[in-house]
BAMAR-390695 format. One record per residue (C-alpha): x, y, z. Coordinates in steps of 0.02 Angstrom, whole numbers, plus 50000, padded with zeros to 5 digits. Example, Ala and Ser with C-alpha at 12.3 -4.5 7.8 and 13.67 -1.06 7.14 Angstrom:
506154977550390/506844994750357/
This chain:
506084836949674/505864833149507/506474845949382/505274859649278/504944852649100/504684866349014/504044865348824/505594861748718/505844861148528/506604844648483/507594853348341/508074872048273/507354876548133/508084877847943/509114891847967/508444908247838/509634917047707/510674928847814/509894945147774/510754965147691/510674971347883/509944990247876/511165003747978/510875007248164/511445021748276/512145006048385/513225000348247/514325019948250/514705015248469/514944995848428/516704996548418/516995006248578/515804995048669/517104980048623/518674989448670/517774997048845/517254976648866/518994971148837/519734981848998/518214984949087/517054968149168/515494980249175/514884991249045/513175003949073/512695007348873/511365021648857/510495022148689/508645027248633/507365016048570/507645012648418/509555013948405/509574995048395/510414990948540/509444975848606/509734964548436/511574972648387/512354971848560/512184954148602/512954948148446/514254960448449/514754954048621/514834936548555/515694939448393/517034949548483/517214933548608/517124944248754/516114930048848/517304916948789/516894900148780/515474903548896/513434909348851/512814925748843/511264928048936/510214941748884/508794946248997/507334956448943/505824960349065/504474954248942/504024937148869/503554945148703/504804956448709/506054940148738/505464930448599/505554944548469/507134947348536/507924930348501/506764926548328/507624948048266/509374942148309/509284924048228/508454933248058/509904946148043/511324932648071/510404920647972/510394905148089/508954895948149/507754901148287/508614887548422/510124884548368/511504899048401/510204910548447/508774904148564/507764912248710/506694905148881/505324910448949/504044903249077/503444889949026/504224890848843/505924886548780/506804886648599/508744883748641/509874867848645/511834863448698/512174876148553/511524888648600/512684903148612/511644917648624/510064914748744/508724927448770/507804926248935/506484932449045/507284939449209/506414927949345/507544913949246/509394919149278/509024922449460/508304903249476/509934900849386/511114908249498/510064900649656/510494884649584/512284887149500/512774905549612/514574904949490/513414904549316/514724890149281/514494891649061/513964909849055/515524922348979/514144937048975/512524941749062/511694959648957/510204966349067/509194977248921/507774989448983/508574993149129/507665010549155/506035001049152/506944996649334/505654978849361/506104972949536/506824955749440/508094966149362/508694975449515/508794957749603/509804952049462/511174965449455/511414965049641/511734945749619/512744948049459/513904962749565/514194950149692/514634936149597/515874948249511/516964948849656/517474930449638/517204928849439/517954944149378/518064937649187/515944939449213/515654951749086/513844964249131/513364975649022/511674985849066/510524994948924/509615009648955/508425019948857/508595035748954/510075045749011/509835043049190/511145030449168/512575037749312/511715029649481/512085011949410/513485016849342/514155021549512/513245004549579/514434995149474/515945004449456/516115005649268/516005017349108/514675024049005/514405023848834/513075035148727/512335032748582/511315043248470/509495037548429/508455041848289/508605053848177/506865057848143/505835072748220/503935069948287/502755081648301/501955080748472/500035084548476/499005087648619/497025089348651/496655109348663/495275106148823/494995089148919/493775078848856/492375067048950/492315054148814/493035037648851/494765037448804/494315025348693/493045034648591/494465050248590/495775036248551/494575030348384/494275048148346/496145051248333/496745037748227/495175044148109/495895059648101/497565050348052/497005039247926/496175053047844/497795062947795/499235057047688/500055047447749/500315027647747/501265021247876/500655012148024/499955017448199/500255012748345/499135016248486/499425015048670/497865007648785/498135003448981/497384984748962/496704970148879/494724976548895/495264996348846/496374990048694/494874977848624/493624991848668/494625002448572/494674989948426/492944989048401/492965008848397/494305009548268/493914995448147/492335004748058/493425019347999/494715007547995/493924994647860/493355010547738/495285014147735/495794995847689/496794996147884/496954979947953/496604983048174/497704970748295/497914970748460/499614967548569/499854962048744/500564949548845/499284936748874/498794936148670/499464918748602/501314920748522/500594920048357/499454932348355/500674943448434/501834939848315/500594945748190/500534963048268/502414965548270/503104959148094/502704967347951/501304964047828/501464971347686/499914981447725/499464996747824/498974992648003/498265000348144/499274990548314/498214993148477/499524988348616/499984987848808/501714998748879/502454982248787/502874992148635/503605008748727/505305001648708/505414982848712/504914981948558/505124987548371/503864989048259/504384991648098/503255005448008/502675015548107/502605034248073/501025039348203/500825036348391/499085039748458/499405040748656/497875038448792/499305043048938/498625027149033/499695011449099/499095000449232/500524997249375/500434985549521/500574995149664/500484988049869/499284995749968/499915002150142/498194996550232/498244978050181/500134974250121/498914969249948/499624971949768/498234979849669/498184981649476/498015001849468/497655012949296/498655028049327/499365041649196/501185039749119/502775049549159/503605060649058/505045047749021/503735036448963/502705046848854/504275052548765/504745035148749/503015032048666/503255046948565/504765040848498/504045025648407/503395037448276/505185043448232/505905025948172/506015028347994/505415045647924/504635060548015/503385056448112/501895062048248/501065057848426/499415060448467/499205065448653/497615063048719/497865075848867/498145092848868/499955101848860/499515110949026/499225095449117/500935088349052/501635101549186/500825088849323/501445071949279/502995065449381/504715065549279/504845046949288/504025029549333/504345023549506/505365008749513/504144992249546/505404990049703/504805002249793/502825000349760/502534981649747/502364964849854/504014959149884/504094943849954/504724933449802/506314945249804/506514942349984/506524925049976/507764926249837/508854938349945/508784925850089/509304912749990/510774918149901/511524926850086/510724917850207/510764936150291/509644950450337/508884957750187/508954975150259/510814970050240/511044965650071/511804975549920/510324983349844/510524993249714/509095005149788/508464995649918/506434993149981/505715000750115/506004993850288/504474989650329/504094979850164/505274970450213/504824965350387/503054959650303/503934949850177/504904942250290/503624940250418/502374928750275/503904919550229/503944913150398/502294911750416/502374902750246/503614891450346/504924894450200/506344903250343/506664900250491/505804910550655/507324916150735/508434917950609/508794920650411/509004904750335/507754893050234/507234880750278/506824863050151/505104869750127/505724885050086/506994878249950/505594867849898/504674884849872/506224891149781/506274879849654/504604881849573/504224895049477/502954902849561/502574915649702/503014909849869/501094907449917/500744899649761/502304889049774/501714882749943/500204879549897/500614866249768/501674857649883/500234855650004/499164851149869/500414837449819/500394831750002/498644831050018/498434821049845/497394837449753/498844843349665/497864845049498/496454856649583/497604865949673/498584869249528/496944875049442/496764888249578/498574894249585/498304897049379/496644904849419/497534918149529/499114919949420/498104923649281/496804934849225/495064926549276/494274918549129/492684921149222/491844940149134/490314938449270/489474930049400/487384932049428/486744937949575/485734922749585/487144910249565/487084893849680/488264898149847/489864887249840/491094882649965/492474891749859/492414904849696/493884896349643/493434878249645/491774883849569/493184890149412/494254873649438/492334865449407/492204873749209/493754875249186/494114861149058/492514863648990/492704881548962/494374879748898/493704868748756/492204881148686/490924874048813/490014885648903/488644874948965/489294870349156/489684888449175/487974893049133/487034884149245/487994888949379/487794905249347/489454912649269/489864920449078/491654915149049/493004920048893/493334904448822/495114910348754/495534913848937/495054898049010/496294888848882/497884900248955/497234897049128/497024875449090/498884877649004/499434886249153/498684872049275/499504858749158/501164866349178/501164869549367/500294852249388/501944842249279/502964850949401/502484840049547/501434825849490/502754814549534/502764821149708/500844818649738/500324807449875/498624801049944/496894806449851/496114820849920/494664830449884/494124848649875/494034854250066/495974847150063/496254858149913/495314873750043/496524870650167/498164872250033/497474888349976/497494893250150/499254886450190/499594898950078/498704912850127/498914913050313/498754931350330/497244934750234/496194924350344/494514934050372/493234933450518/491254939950472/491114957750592/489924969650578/488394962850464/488294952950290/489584951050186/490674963050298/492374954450355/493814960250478/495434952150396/497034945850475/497924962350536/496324972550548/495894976950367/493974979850358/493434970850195/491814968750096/491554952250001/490714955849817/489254952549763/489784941549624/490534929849755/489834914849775/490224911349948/488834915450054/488634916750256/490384909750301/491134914650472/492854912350421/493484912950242/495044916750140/495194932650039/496174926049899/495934941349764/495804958149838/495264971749734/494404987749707/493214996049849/491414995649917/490635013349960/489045018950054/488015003850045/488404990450142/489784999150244/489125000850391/490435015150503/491535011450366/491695023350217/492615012650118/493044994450098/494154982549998/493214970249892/493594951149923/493574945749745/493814927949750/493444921049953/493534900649990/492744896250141/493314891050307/493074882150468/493564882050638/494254867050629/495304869750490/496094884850552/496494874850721/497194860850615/498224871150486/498964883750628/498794880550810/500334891350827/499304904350757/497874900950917/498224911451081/497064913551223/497424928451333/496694941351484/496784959251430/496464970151572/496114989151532/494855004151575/493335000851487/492765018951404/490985013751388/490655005251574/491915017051651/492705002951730/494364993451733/493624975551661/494404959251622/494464950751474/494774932851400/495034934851219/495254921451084/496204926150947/496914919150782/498424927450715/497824943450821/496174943450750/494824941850889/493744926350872/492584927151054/492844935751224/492144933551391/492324944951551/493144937251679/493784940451854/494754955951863/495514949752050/496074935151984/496954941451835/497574960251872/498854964451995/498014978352106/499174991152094/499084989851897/497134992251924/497235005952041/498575013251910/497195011451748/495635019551866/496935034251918/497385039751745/495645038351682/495125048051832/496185060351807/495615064351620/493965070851697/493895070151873/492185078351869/491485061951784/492465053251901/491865057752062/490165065352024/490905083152066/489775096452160/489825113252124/490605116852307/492005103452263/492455109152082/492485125752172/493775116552293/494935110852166/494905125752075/495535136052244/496765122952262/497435125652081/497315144152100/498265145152272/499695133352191/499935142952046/499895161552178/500855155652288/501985139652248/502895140552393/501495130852477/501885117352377/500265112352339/499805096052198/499735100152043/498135092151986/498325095151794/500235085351754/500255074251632/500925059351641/501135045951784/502475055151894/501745068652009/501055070152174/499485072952143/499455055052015/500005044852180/498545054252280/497325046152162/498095028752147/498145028252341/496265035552326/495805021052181/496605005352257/495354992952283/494055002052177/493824994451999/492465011951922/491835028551922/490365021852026/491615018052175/492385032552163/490995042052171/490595035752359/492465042452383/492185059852394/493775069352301/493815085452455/493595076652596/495045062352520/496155075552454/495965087452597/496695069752690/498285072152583/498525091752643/499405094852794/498705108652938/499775123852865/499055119152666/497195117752735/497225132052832/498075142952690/496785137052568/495275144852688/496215158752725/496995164152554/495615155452443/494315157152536/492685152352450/491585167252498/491965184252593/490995196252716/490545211952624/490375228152683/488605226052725/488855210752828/488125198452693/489285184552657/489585180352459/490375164852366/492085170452264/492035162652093/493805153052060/494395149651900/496385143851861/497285157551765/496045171351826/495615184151948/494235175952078/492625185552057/491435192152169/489875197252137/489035212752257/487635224952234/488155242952237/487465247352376/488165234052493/490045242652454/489535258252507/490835264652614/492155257452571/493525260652428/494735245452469/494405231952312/494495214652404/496085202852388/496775185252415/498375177352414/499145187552557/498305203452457/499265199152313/497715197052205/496245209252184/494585200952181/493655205652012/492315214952067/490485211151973/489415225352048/487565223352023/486385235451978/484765229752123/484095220951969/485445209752022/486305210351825/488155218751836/488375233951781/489985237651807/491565225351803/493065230951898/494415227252017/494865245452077/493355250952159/494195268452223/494175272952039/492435266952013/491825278552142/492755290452080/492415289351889/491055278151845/489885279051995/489235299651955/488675291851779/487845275051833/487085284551986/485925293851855/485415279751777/485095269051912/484165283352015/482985288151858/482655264251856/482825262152034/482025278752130/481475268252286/483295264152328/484555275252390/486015284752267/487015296152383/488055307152298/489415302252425/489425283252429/491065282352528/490185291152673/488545281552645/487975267652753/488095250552656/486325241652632/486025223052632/484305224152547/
């Protein structure tokens, strides 16, 4: 495979007049940093923002020729952060941008053979040590903004501790802002060294009751309120994103232009220049609207005021779909300190929180590391190239969850980058490796170079590693096979100011969006032009987007627009997509949720974003693996039956079903087993129960529970073991539903199952009625856990005190005597006291209701009366 080319200056430039360098806290710790270095391989160096650690550290290192003859690598976690870096560090030793001093980042590159000093962008040293695992030229490798903890920088010092053990004149040193410094510290086995940060207090502000303006109405009001007093130094104010921070903008510039303030904005997808603009000085006062880029990464020189909204937007994976998902959530404490502290660089300062100091009592301590809440298959397939091993297995430094990394590694095979049964890549997946992409992405541009569409599909993968150019779709906009071949479409257009195409399909596009999207499809296209074969056309360039999304494969379920995905994620395709009445489709951008309308039994929905449609066809041709026809025999709920079924499925999802013969595909014992245990959750349902049979069962459980010893079935065990569970299995075999057994007859089978002495005990120590006094026979009332009840006019126990029993007379029957209205009036089960106690009382009141029936005073010596 041919190799990146990655922009490249063809010389350094004239090197500037080495500058009077200001003092640093760094500089007062520089000298123990060199003598820890010169007996320790591993150094953990702790020091504030602003101490100057990230452009006096490097040097130091190299001056002191602690890396030897080798390069010192210096990795930062941001591209801007990385080229201010390198551009800081060439000013104050006066050599040229290039030269001594260089840095790379994706896609961009200012270094040569000279270079002695290179600043770089983490996802580069690990491609590094996949391709060169002994960093054969490097003396040093400094990982700054550790405590940011990006999952790249964990990968890389779990690499660099490795390689350690067989290159132990590898010098690592890590930077950290915060003093949370001893975990890696342990990790690595080495010293710490503090430093002191600025010396500067700031006075911390905070709103005195929530406000429901938009935070960036409060964020305009407070640098107002700022530019207003006296004082002339420049603010810096912290936005979540690209649309907050220019909404913000056009809120500040009005008071902004009566003060003479010049308003820029920062972030990472702004064109170098223009964020170089933000970060050197001017001369003039200036109001910097910026990302988390500038919470430690970055100095700013100037400024004394920090307005704060307490907003940052993290990728985080959703546990439902395995998805990443852009999410705007409120700042930890570490970080709003470390915000804070840009006011404090270089005279007293102040920070403007827009929350209140009560609510600060809510927010988490610190940021959670990106490891632990992000899509990590890119890591994994790092991790399983350098070992060749288990990643649960490898030397993390705080390792993932387990099951993030069983779906990592389960789309890496899928991907076809390692192998099914094992842990080891395979070509495609060092072919994946190599490009500096994620893995789906990666794979897709090798399919698209196979299928000879390499340029489109390269104008998709920039589509979805970028931020869509595309502001907004109409609701009337001409369906399309694909939303992102529709952007491929404009694409060159839009990136050169033309808006027409875009129009008349529909779509609003930002220009200045389209142009980094074209420049990324121009770089990821040079990367395997050479490599293209054939001529293909867009549905080859549908199926590459699918190689590479073989788990997000949708099916339509449930009504328009409503899709079942891969895995059984419900999802909603948006409005704004332009793919219209497809059965199967790819969700290639997931994000955000559909509520209430369109939901159907579902309350809530992910949004498919950006879908490309799919057929049948395709899916058979990309992954017949993927196909599997099978019978799934099981107790339908619904028919109350055991039914058979022939499913179709892709990659688990169902795509048709059929009922089929349940004799020809079902064992009969397993059907007899699935009727029996849904028999036995209601086995009135079951067998159409009579009163006189319920009644039955209920005697039976009764009896078993008064006297065990009779060793009757216990109809109420769970589970499959039990007597009674191989009474119904025998009673179910050859009967598929509820409607056969309901022929059955549960007594008269059951009482089949009882032997002489259990049937005759159950008549004569359960019986189901009894002969009162007065010679009328009446039903007993059973009921598991309770007395059996009988219910008997007053007058028909006359003469008699014995209260009835069962069970061998260890039971007394509860008595319900009736007044003759035939509604109890007494509830008893010792009817010698009821004579006795209760009768004189209930006598009178009866006698005065009832005058035509008899009250003797002396019921035990009255005749009983059946009438």
């Amino acid at each position: 495979m041919q190799a990146p080319r990655p922009c490249m200056a063809t010389a350094p430039e004239q090197p500037p007049k080495m500058p009077n360098l200001t003092h640093l806290p760094i500089d007062d710790v520089i000298p123990d940093i060199v003598d820890s270095l010169n007996t320790n391989n591993s150094l953990v160096l702790q020091a504030p923002a602003g101490a100057g650690k990230t452009t006096r550290v490097p040097p130091a290192v190299l001056d002191a020729g602690l890396a030897g003859d080798g390069r010192i690598l210096v990795l930062e976690p941001r591209r801007v952060a990385a080229r201010a870096t390198a551009k800081r560090i060439a000013y104050e030793r006066g050599v040229s941008l290039g030269g001594e001093v260089g840095y790379q980042v994706r896609f961009d590159r200012r270094m040569t053979d000279e270079t002695k000093l290179a600043i770089i962008t983490e996802g580069i040293l690990t491609r590094r040590l996949q391709s060169d695992p002994f960093l054969e030229g490097v003396g040093a490798v400094i990982l700054d903004e550790f405590h940011e903890r990006s999952i790249h920088t964990d990968l890389a010092v779990a690499f660099l501790r490795e390689l350690q053990q067989v290159r132990d004149d590898l010098k690592v040193i890590v930077m950290s802002a915060t003093i949370t410094t001893g975990p890696i510290a342990d990790y690595l086995d080495c010293p710490i060294i503090e430093s002191e940060g600025r010396t500067y207090p700031v006075d911390i502000e905070y709103l005195d009751k929530p406000s429901d303006d938009p935070i960036e109405t409060q964020a305009a009001r407070a640098v107002s309120q700022i530019l207003g007093d006296e004082d002339d130094g420049d603010i810096l104010v912290f936005m979540p994103g690209a649309g907050s921070i220019h909404r913000t903008i056009d809120a500040v510039e009005p008071s902004a232009k009566s003060h003479g303030v010049e308003v820029l904005p920062l972030y990472g997808a702004l064109p170098p220049q223009k964020q170089d603009r933000a970060i050197e000085s001017s001369g003039g006062r200036k109001v910097i609207v910026s990302t988390n880029i500038a919470e430690t990464s970055l100095t700013i020189e100037g400024v004394t005021a920090v307005v704060d909204s307490g907003l940052v937007k993290q990728l985080r994976m959703a546990p439902q779909s395995g998805l990443d998902k852009l999410e705007k959530t409120h700042v930890s404490l570490a970080s709003a300190d470390q915000r804070a502290g840009r006011a404090g660089r270089v005279r007293p300062g102040r920070a403007l929180r827009l929350w209140t100091h009560a609510f600060e009592f809510r927010m988490p301590e610190e940021d959670t590391p990106e490891i632990q809440r992000v899509d990590i298959t890119a890591p994994i397939l790092e991790v399983i190239a350098w070992s060749s091993a288990d990643p649960k297995e490898f030397g993390w430094f705080e390792a993932p969850p387990d099951h993030a990394i069983d779906r990592a590694v389960d789309l890496l095979r899928d991907l076809g980058a390692v192998e099914r049964d094992g842990f080891r890549l395979t070509d495609m997946g060092q072919k994946m490796l190599d490009l500096p992409a994620h893995p789906r992405l990666g794979r897709m541009l090798i399919e698209g170079a196979r299928r000879g569409c390499l340029r489109t599909v390269a104008g998709m993968a920039a589509v979805l590693s970028e931020r869509d150019f595309v502001n907004h779709v109409d609701d009337g906009a001409p369906t399309g096979e694909s939303d992102l071949l529709r952007r491929v479409e404009v694409l060159d257009e839009a990136a050169h100011g033309r808006t027409h195409s875009a129009r008349s399909l529909g779509m609003s596009v930002h220009t200045g969006g389209a142009r980094r999207v074209k420049q990324v499809r121009d770089q990821l296209h040079r990367l395997l032009v050479d490599e293209e074969t054939g001529r293909g056309g867009g549905v080859d360039a549908q199926k590459a987007l699918a190689v590479g999304y073989p788990d997000r494969v949708c099916i339509s379920r449930g009504g328009e627009r409503k899709y079942v995905m891969v895995g059984g994620e419900p999802l909603a395709l948006a409005w704004e997509s332009v793919v219209r009445d497809a059965e199967f489709l790819v969700a290639a951008s997931i994000g955000g949720q559909i509520r209430g309308r369109g939901t159907g039994a579902v309350s809530s929905r992910g949004l498919i974003r950006l879908a490309n449609a799919m057929k049948r066809e395709w899916l058979e041709e990309l992954f017949p693996e993927h196909f599997t026809t099978r019978v799934e025999v099981d107790f339908d709920d619904e028919r109350k039956r055991v039914m058979a079924v022939e499913r179709e499925l892709f990659h688990g999802l169902r795509l048709s079903e059929a009922v089929v013969s349940v004799d020809e595909h079902a064992d009969p014992a397993d059907v007899a087993d699935m009727l029996a245990e849904a028999a036995s959750k209601n086995l009135s349902e079951a067998f159409s129960l009579s009163k006189e049979s319920e009644q039955f069962l209920d005697r039976l459980r009764c009896l078993r529970e008064w006297m065990p010893e009779l060793e009757f079935p216990d109809l109420d065990a769970d589970g499959e073991e039990g007597r009674f569970r191989e009474i119904l299995r025998q009673i179910c075999w050859g009967k598929r539903s509820f409607d056969d057994l309901k022929r059955v007859g549960l007594e008269g089978a059951l009482k089949g199952y009882l032997n002489h002495e259990q049937i005759s005990a159950l008549d004569e120590y359960a019986p189901a009625s009894l002969t009162v006094p007065s010679g009328k026979t009446r039903h007993l009332k059973y009921e598991p856990g309770k007395p059996p009840v009988l219910e008997v006019r007053i007058q028909e126990m006359f003469g008699t005190a014995r209260t009835p029993t069962v069970a061998r007379g260890k039971i007394p029957v509860l008595l319900h005597l009736l007044a003759p209205n035939f509604r109890p009036q007494q509830v008893t089960d010792d009817l010698a006291g009821f004579w006795e106690n209760t009768y004189p009382e209930v006598r009178k009141e009866l006698r005065a209701r009832y005058s035509k029936h008899p009250w003797p005073e002396d019921p035990l010596s009255a005749k009983p009366i059946a009438k």
